[in-house]
C-alpha positions in Angstrom: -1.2 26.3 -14.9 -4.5 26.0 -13.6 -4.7 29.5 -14.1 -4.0 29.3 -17.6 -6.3 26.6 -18.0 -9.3 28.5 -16.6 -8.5 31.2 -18.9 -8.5 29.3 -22.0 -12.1 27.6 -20.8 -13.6 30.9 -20.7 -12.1 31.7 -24.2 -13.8 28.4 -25.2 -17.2 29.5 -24.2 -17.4 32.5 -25.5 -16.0 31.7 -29.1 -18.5 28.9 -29.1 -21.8 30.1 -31.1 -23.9 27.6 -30.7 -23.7 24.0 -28.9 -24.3 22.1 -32.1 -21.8 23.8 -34.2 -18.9 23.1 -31.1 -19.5 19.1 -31.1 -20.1 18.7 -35.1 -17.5 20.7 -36.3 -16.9 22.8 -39.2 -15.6 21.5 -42.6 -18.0 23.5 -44.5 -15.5 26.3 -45.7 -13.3 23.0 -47.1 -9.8 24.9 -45.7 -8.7 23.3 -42.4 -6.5 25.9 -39.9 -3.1 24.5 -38.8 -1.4 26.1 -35.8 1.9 24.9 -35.5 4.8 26.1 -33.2 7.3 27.5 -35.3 10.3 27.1 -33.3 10.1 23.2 -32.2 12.5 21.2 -34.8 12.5 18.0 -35.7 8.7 18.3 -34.6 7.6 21.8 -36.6 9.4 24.8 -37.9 9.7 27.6 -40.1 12.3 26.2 -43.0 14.8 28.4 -44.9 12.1 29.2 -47.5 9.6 30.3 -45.5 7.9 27.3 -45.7 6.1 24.8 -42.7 8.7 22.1 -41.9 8.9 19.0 -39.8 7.6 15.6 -38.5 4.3 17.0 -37.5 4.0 19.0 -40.5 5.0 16.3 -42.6 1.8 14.2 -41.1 -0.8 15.9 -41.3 0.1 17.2 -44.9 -0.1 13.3 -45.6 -3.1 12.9 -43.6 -5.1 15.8 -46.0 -3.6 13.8 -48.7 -5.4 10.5 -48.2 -8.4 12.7 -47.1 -8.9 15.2 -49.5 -8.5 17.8 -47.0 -7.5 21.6 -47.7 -4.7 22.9 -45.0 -3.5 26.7 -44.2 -1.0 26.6 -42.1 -0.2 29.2 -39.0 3.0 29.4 -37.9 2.6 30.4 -34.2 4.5 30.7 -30.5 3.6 27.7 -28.7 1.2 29.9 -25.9 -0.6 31.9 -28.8 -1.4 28.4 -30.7 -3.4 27.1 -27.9 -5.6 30.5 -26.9 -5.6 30.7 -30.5 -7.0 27.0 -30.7 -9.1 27.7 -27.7 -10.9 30.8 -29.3 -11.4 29.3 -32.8 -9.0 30.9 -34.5 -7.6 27.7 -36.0 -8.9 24.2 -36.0 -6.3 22.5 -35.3 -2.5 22.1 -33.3 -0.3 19.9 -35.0 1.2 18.2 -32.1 0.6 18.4 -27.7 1.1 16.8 -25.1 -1.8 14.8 -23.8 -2.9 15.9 -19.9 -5.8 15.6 -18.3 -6.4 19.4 -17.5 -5.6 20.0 -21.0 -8.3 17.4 -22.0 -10.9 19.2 -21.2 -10.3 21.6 -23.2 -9.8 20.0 -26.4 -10.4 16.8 -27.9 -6.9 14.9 -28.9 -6.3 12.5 -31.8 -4.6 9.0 -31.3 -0.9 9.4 -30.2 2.0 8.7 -32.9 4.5 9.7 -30.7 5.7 9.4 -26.9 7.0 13.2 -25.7 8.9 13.7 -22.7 10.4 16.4 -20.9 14.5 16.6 -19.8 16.3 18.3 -17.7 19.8 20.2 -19.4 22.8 21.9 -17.8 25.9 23.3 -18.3 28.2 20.2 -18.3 30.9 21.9 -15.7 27.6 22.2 -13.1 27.7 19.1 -10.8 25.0 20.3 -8.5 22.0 20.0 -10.2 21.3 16.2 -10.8 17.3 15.8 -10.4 14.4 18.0 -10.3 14.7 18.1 -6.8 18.2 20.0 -6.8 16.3 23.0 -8.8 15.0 25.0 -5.2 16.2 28.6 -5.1 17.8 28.1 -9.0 16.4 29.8 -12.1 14.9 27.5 -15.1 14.2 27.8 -18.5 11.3 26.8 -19.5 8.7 27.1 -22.9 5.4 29.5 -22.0 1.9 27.2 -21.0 4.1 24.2 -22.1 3.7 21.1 -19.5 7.2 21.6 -17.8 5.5 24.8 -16.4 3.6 22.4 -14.6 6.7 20.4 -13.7 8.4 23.4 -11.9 5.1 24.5 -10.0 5.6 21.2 -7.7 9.0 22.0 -7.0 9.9 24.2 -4.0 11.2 27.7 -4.6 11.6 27.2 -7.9 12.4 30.3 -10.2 10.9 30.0 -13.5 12.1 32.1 -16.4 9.5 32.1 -19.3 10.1 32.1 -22.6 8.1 32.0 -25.7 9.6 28.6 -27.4 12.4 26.2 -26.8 14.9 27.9 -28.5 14.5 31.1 -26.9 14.8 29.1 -23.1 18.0 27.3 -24.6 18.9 30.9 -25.3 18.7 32.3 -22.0 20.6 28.9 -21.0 23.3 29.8 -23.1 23.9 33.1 -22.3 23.9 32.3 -18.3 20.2 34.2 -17.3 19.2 29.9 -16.1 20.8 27.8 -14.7 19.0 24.6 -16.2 16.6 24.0 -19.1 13.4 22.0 -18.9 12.0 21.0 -22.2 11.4 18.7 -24.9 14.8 16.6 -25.8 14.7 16.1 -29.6 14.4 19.6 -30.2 17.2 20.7 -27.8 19.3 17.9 -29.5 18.8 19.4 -33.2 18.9 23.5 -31.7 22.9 22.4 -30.1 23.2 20.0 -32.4 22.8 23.0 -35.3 24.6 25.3 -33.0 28.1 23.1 -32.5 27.2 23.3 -28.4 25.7 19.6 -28.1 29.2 18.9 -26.0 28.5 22.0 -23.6 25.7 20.1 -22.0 24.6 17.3 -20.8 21.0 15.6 -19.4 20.6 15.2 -15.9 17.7 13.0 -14.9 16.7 11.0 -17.5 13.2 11.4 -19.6 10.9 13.1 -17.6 7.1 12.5 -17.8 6.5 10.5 -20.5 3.2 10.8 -22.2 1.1 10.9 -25.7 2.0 13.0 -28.0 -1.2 13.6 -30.8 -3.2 16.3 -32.7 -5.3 18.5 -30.4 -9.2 19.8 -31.7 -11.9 22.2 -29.9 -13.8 20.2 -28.1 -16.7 18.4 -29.7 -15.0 19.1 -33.3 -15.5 15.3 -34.0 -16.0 15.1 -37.5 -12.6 16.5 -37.9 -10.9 14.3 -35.1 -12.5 11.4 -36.9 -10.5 12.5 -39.9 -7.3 12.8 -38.3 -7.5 8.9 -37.0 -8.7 7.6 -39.9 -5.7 9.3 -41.7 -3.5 8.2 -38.9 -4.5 4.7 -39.4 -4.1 4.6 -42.8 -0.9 6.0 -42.9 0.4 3.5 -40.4 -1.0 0.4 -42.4 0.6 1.7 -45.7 4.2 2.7 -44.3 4.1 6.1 -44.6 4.6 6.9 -40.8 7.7 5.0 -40.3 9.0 6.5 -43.1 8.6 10.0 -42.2 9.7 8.8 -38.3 13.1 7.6 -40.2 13.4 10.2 -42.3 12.9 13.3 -39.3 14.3 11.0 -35.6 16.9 8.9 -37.0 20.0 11.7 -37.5 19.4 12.4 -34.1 19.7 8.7 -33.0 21.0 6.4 -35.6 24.9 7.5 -34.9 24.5 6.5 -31.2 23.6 2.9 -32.5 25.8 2.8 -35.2 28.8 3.5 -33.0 27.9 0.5 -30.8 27.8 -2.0 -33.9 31.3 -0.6 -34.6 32.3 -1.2 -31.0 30.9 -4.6 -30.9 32.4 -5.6 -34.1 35.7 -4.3 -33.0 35.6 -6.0 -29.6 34.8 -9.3 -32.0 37.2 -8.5 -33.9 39.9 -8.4 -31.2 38.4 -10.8 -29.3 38.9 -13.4 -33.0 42.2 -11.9 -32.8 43.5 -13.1 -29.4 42.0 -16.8 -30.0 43.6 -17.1 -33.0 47.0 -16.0 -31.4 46.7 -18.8 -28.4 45.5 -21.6 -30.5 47.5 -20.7 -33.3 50.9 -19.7 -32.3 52.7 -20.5 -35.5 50.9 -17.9 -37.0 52.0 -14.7 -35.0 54.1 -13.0 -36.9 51.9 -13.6 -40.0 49.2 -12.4 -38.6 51.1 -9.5 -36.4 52.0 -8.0 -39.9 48.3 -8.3 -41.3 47.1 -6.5 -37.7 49.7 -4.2 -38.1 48.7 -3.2 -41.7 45.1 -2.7 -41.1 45.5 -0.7 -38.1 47.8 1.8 -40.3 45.1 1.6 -43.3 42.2 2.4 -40.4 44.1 5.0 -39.0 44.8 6.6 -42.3 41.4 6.5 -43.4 40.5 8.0 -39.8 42.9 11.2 -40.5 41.6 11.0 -43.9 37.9 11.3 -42.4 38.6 13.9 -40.5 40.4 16.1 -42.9 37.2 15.7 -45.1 34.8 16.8 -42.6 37.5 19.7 -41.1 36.9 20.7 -45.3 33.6 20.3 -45.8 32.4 22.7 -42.9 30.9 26.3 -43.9 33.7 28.0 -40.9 37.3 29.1 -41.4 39.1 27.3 -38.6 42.8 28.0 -37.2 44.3 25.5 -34.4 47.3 27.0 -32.7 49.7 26.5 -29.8 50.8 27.8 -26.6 53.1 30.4 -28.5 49.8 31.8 -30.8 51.6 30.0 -34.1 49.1 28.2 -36.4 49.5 24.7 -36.8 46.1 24.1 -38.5 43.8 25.9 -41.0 41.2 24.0 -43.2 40.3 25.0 -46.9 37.9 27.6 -47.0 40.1 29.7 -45.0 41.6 31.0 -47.6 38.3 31.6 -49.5 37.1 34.0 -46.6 40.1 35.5 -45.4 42.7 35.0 -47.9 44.9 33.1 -45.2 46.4 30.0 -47.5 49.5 27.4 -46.4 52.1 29.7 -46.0 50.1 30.8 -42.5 51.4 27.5 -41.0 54.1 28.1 -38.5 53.4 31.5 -38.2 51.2 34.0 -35.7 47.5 34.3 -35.6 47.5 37.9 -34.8 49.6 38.9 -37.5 46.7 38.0 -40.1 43.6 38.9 -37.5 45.0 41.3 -35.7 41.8 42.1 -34.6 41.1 38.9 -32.2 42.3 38.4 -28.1 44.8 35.7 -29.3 47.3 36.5 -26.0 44.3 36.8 -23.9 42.8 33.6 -24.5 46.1 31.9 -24.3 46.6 33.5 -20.8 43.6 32.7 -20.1 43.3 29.2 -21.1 40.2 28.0 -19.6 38.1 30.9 -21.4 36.1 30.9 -24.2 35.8 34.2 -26.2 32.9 34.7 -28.9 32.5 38.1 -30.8 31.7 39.9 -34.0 34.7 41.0 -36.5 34.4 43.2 -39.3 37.0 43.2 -42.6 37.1 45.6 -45.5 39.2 43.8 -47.9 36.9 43.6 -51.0 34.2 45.5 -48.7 33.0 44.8 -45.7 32.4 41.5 -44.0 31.2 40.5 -41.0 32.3 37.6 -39.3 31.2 35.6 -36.1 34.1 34.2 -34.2 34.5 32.3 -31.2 38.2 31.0 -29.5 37.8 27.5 -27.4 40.8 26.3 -25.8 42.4 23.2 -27.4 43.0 20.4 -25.4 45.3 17.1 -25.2 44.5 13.7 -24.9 45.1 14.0 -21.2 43.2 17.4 -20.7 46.1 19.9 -20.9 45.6 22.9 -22.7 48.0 22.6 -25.7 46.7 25.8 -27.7 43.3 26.8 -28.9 41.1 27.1 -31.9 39.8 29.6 -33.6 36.2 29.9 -35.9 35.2 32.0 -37.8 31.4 32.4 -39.4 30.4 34.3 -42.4 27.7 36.6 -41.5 27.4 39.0 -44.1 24.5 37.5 -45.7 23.0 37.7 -42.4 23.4 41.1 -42.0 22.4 42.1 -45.0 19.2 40.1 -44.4 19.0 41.8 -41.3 18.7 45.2 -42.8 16.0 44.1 -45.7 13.8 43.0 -43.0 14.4 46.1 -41.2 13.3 48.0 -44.4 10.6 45.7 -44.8 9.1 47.0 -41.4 9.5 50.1 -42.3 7.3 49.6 -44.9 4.8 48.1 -43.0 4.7 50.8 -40.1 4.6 53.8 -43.1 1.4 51.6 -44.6 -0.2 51.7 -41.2 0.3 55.4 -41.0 -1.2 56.2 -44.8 -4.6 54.1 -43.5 -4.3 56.4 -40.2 -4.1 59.6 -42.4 -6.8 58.3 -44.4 -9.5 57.6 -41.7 -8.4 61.3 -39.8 -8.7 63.7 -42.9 -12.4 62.0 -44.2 -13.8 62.8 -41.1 -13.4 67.1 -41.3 -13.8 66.5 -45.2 -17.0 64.7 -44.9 -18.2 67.7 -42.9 -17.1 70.5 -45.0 -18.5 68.2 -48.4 -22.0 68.4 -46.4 -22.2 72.1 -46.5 -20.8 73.1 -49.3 -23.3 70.5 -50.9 -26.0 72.3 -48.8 -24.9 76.0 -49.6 -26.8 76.2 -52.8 -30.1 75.7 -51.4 -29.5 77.2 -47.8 -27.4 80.0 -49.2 -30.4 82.7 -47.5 -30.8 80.3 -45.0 -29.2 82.7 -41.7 -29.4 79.8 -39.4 -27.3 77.6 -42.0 -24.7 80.3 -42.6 -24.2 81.0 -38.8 -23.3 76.9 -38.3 -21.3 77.5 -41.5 -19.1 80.0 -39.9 -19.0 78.0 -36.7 -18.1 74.7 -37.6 -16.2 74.8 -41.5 -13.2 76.7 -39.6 -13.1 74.7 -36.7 -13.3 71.7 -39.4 -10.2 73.4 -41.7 -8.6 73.7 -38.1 -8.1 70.4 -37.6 -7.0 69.2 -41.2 -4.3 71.5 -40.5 -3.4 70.1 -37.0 -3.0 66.8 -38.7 -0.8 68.0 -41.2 1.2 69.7 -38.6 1.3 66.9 -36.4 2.4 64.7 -39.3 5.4 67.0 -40.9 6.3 67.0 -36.8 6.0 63.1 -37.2 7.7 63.5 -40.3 10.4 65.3 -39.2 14.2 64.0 -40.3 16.3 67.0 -39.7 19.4 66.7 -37.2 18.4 67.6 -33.8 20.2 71.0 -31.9 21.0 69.7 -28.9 22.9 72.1 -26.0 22.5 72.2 -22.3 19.2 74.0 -21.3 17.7 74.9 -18.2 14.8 72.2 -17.8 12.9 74.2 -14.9 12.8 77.6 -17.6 11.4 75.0 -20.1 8.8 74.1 -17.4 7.8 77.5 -16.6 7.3 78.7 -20.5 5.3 75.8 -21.3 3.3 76.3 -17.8 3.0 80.2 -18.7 1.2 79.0 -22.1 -1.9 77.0 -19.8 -1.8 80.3 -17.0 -5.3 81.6 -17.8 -6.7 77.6 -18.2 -5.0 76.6 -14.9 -6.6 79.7 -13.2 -9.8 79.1 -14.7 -10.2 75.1 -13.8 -9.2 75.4 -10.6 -6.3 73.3 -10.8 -3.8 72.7 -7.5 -0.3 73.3 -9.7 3.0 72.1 -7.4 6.6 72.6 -9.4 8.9 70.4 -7.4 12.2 71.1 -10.4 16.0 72.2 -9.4 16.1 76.0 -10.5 19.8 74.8 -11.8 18.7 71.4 -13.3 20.0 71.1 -16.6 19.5 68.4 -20.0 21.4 68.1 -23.0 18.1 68.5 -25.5 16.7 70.2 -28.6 14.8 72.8 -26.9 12.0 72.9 -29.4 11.1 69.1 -29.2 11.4 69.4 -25.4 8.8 72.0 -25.3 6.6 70.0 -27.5 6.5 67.4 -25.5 5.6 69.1 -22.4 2.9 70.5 -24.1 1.4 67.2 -25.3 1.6 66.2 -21.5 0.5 68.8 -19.7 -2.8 69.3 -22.6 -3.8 65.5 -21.6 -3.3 66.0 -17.7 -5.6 68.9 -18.1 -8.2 67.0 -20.5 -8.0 63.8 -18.2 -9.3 66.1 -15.4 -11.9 68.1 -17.0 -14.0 66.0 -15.2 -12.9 65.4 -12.0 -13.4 67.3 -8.3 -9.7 67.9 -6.9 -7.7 69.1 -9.8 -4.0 68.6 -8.9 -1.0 68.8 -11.5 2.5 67.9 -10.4 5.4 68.0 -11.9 8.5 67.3 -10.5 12.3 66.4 -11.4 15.9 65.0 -10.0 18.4 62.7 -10.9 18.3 58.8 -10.8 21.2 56.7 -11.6 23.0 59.2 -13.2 19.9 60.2 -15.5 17.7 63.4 -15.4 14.1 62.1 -14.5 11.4 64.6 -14.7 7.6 63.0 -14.1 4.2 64.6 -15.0 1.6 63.7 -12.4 -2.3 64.2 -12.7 -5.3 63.3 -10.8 -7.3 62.3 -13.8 -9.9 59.4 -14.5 -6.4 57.2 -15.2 -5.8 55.1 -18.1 -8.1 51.6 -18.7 -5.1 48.7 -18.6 -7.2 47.8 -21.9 -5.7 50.7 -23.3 -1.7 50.8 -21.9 -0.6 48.4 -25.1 -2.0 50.6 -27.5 -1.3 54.0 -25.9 1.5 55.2 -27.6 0.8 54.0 -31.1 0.1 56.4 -34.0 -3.4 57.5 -34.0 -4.9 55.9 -31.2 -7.3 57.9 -28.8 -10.0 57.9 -26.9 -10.8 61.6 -27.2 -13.4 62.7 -29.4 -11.8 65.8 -31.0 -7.7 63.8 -30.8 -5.8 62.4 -33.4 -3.9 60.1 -31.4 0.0 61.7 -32.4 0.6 63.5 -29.4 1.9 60.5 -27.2 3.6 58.7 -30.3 5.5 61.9 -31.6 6.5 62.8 -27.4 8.0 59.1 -27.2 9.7 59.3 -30.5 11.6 63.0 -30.0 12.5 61.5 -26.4 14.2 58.0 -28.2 15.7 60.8 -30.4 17.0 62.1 -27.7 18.5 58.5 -26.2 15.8 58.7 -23.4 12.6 57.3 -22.9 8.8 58.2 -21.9 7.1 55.9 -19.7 3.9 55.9 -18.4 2.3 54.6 -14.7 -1.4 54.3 -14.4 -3.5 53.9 -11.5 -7.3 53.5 -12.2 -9.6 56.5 -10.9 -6.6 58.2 -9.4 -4.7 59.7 -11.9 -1.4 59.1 -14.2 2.1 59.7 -14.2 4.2 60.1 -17.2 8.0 59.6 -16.5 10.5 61.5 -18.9 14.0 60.0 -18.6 16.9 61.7 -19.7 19.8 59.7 -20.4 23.5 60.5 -19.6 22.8 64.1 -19.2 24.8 66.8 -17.6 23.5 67.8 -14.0 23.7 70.9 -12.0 22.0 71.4 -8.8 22.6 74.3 -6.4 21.0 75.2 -3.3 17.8 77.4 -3.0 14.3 76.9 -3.2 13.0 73.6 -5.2 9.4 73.5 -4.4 6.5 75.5 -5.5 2.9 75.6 -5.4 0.1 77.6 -6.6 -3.4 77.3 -6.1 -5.5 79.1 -8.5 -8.4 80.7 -7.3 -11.8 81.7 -9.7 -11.2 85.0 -11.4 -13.6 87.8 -9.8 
């Protein structure tokens, strides 16, 4: 943390342009930045809309109201709103928690709410009960979030980062950590949205407590002074506890409603019994009147519950030991067509497709899958099977649920299409900025030829450099209709060590010429399932940029070498190059990025896409100063190795 810290200092200071303008602030553009994470409900969220949600949101929205302030809000992860708020990016976070480290870094409003963290497990873990029982275990826990903090004190912890709370809760859920560290209201509303509030419980109590406020650069005052004053005001006039209501009571007004009815009910009873010993001659009066209102509160109870069994968005089935339904609420028959005549009868004769005997062997199990049904097209449906207890915990039979995910899907697939878009966008401005740069030379001469025409120095660097110019344009056009390329791949077993020699055979007279050290370490027998072409293309973008990345270095050496790993054909292209700048590793595969003067920056993105086409991958391994190492992994491949010579190498002396 006190790395993290330091780094966000440094960030600070160089973002800062001047002294004054860090401890006046900035209001003069009239648009105040709002950071927010967007994955924290009740606190701040992204809503069904699109649209900034949440108590924190809510505030400040009010707090620009009563001061005529302009907001634009940033929907961020939780670790990208603070380096954002750090560099300047944004003006302000809607809501952290107050520390001391973190104080001098920014400059925090007054606190409208107390945040603390709390420890969650899987109710059926009885070993973890403090922090203290979290050595050697693996927790869940938000990135540069203050439980980070929390878990560096304790001994041997294992922390698994994630970029928000839901996320952690995720890898909770699915059994990657053992406990959860994090802020309580919003893991309440994530399992309370979820239906999992009962698969949990908190262990510990509330953890370090502490003010909760909006966070500023340091020495923006102007605007911290508007965020009180706003905070004030909306105290004084009611506004604040109307928003607290409005956002924190769901979460907590049932828990104190359910003691009045407790209380009242133990009055009740307690009225009840007094009556009956004072006033005897009244029993049987009064047994009947008991008697009726129990039956009439019961009634409405099963009454209650039907409602709410009704009113839920889910098909659900209760059945017994024997897989016959006994239960089914309304809107099963709007999504699956299953109406009363189901009762009495077997689950699996109308899904079919669900493990009804094997969760009823295996009662203590809890199945969750996907489920796809054609009738009236297709449907996708999210189901899960819980085991159904009695009121003494025997498993009587199970229940089944089913979600409608079709919308979701289909959702799914716009924004897929969506990205699309935005990746073929990038690639237009990419083809844009490559062909005006050969284009801008041939316009020169040609605009030149009239007057230079008997000019022979002109028409000599005419000659030279308008081909070398039209060259190019049509390099880019190949490389794109490569990029381009949609046609089915032909993919049969091929020898991957004659591959290596053909494409080695095209770079003889280079190799001989540079002076380069070339060792073939590859199976003569070693075979891959590939497109032969695309292959070869990609060795050839490999081998160029080994070459190029040692044009300038003493000791040339080129090695390639290839054998199987995990049941996978892994073939790995080393040089002894300058290496690759960990600056540039992010960026090194994506269209049109180079560092070459004469590149177009395809090569490596059109390698790693025939590979993916391929169901492999292409990785790369840097080492600064002392070369790189592409790795070429080919999955699930056939593999035929036979004895004989494996290794060669070749030095290749100066031609005479």
């Amino acid at each position: 943390m006190l790395r993290l810290l330091s780094l966000l200092a440094v960030i600070v200071l160089a973002g800062q342009s001047s002294p004054a303008a860090a401890r006046t602030g900035s209001l003069t553009d009239g648009v105040i930045r709002v950071a927010y994470d967007h994955s924290l409900p009740p606190f701040s969220y992204v809503d069904e809309s699109g649209e900034a949600g949440g108590f924190t949101i809510a505030l400040i929205h009010e707090i620009a109201k009563t001061r005529g302030l302009a907001l634009e809000y940033v929907p961020l992860d939780w670790g990208e709103a603070v380096a954002r708020l750090a560099a300047g990016d944004v003006d302000v976070i809607v809501g952290m928690k107050y520390t001391s480290a973190r104080d001098r870094l920014f400059d925090f409003s007054e606190s409208f709410f107390t945040m603390s963290e709390v420890l969650l497990v899987p109710k059926q873990d009885k070993s973890i009960r403090h922090l203290n029982d979290l050595k050697g275990r693996v927790v869940a826990v938000q990135r540069a979030s203050v439980g980070v903090d929390l878990l560096e004190s304790v001994r041997r912890v294992k922390m698994l980062v994630a970029f928000s709370q839901q996320d952690a809760l995720d890898y909770l859920h699915i059994g990657r950590a053992e406990a959860f560290l994090g802020n309580p209201w919003t893991a309440q509303s994530i399992l309370e949205k979820r239906g999992e509030q009962d698969l949990y419980e908190t262990r510990s109590g509330l953890i370090n407590p502490a003010d909760y406020a909006f966070a500023v650069r340091e020495g923006n005052y102007r605007l911290l002074q508007e965020l009180n004053s706003g905070l004030s005001q909306l105290v004084q006039d009611g506004t604040y506890g109307r928003l607290y209501s409005r956002y924190f009571e769901p979460y907590s007004a049932h828990i104190a409603d359910w003691w009045r009815k407790l209380v009242t009910l133990l009055l009740a009873v307690t009225a009840l019994i007094a009556l009956v010993l004072v006033f005897g001659f009244f029993w049987n009066k009064r047994l009947k009147y008991e008697v009726k209102r129990q039956t009439t509160a019961l009634a409405d109870s099963f009454a209650f519950q039907s409602q709410v069994l009704n009113s839920v968005d889910s098909a659900i089935i209760a059945f017994n030991l024997d897989g016959s339904i006994t239960l089914r609420n309304q809107i099963t028959a709007h999504l699956l067509g299953i109406g009363e005549e189901c009762l009495g009868r077997r689950v699996d004769e109308y899904l079919p497709e669900l493990p009804i005997q094997e969760a009823i062997e295996q009662r203590q199990q809890l199945f969750r899958g996907e489920l796809v049904r054609q009738e009236g097209g297709s449907r996708f449906f999210h189901y899960y099977i819980a085991p159904l207890y009695s009121s003494v915990g025997e498993v009587i039979g199970g229940i089944v649920s089913l979600q409608d995910r079709t919308e979701q899907k289909h959702l799914q697939a716009r924004l897929v299409d969506q990205e699309k878009m935005r990746a073929l966008g990038q690639l237009v401005a990419g083809i844009a900025h490559e062909l005006r740069n050969p284009l801008t030379a041939i316009k020169t001469f040609i605009e030149l030829l009239p007057g230079r025409l008997d000019d022979p120095h002109f028409r000599a660097e005419l000659i030279r450099h308008v081909p070398v110019e039209v060259e190019r344009l049509n390099r880019i056009v190949e490389d794109l209709l490569d990029y381009a390329r949609s046609q089915p791949m032909q993919t049969r077993a091929e020898n991957l060590r004659e591959m290596v020699d053909w494409v080695l055979g095209l770079f003889a007279r280079r190799l001989h010429h540079e002076q380069v050290l070339l060792t073939v370490e590859v199976p003569p027998h070693l075979t891959v399932r590939c497109d032969r072409a695309r292959i070869k293309q990609v060795l050839i973008n490999l081998v160029v940029n080994g070459l190029e990345a040692m044009e300038q270095t003493a000791q040339k050496q080129l090695l390639i070498r290839a054998g199987s790993e995990s049941g996978a054909v892994v073939l790995t292209i080393a040089d002894t190059g300058e290496g690759i700048a960990s600056d540039y590793l992010p960026r090194l595969f994506q269209p049109f990025f180079t560092t070459k003067s004469q590149g177009i920056g395809l090569g490596l993105h059109l390698s790693r896409k025939i590979m993916r086409e391929h169901g492999g991958e292409l990785t790369v391994e840097r080492s600064d100063g002392t070369g790189t190492t592409f790795r070429l992994v080919f999955a699930d491949t056939p593999l035929s190795l036979s004895p004989g010579p494996t290794r060669s190498t070749e030095h290749v002396e100066p031609m005479r």
